[in-house]
C-alpha positions in Angstrom: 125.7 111.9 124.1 122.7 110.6 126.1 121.2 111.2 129.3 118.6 110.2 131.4 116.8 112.7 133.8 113.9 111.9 136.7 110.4 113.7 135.8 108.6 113.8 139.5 108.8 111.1 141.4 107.8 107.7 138.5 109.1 109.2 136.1 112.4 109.3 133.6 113.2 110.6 130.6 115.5 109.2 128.2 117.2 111.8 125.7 119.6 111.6 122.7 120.7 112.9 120.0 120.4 111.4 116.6 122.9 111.2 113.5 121.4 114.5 112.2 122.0 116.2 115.4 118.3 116.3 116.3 117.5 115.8 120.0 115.1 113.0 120.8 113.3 111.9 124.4 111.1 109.1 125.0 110.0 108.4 128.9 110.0 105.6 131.0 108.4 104.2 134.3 111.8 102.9 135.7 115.6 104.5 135.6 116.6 101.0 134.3 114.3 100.4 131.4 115.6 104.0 130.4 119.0 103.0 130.8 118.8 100.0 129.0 116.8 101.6 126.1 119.4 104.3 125.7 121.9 101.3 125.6 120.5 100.1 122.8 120.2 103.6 121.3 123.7 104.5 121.8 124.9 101.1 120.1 122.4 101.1 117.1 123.8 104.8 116.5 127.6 103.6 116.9 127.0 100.3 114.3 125.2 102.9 112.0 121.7 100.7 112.3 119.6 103.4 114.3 116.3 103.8 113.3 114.5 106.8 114.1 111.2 105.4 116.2 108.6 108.0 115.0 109.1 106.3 111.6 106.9 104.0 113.0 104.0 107.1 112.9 102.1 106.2 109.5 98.7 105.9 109.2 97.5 102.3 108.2 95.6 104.0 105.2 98.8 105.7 104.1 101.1 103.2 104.4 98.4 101.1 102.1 97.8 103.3 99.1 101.8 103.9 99.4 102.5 100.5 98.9 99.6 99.8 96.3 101.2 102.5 94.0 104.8 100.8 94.4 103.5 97.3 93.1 104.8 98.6 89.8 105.1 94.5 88.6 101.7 93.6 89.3 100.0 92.7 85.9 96.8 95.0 85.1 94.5 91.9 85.2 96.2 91.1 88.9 95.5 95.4 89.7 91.8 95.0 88.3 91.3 92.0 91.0 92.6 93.8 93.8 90.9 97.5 93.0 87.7 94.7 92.1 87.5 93.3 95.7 88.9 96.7 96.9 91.6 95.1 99.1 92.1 98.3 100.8 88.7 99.1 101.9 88.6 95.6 103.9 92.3 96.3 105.2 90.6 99.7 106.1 87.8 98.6 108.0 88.9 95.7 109.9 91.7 98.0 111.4 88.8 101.4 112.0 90.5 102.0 115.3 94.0 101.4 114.8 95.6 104.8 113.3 98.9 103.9 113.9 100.8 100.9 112.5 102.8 100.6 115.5 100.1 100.8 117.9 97.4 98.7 116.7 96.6 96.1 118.5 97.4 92.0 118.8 93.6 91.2 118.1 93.3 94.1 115.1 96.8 91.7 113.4 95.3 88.7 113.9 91.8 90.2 112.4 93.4 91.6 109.3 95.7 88.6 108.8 92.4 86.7 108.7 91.1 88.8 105.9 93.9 88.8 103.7 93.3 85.2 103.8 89.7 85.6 102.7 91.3 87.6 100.1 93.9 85.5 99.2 91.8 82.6 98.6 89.2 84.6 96.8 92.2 86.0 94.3 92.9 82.3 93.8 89.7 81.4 93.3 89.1 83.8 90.3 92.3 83.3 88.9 91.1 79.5 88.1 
């Protein structure tokens, strides 16, 4: 069951409950973008696709070193290169001010997508 409540006089809070029974609340400037995101909620629960949105809460820097440790396949020659050119150190600092995947911004993308490029071509450059 969802619900919406008003929060002064801008204000409105969406709330529902999960699958596991935990309550969850995001706000909203206008009664119908709340509406319309608990909707979507509602439905995404029903068709069992919800996603809980604080998954979204890691840490570039986590998420990296996460990953790097699951790439299980990658020859040792391939994990030399990358710990070599420290791939995560250059993810890191292009993306200094973005702590949160979700949040970081279109410029910080379009920034790191550039460098992995660089890197990219640098990996196939010393695997001639």
């Amino acid at each position: 069951m969802s619900s919406i409540e008003q929060l002064g006089t801008d204000r409105w809070r969406a709330r529902w409950r999960d699958p596991g029974g935990r309550q969850k609340a995001k706000t909203f400037t206008h009664k119908d973008f709340a509406d319309h995101y608990l909707r979507n909620i509602d439905a995404a629960i029903q068709t069992r696709t919800y996603v809980d949105p604080s998954l979204g809460n890691v840490k570039v820097k986590d998420f990296a070193a996460k990953w790097m440790t699951a790439q299980g396949h990658l020859k040792p020659s391939t994990r030399a290169t990358y710990e070599r050119l420290d791939v995560g150190a250059r993810v890191y600092s292009v993306c200094t001010q973005c702590v949160l995947m979700r949040r970081s911004c279109h410029r910080q993308q379009k920034a790191q997508v550039a460098d992995l490029r660089f890197l990219r071509s640098r990996l196939s450059e010393s695997n001639r």
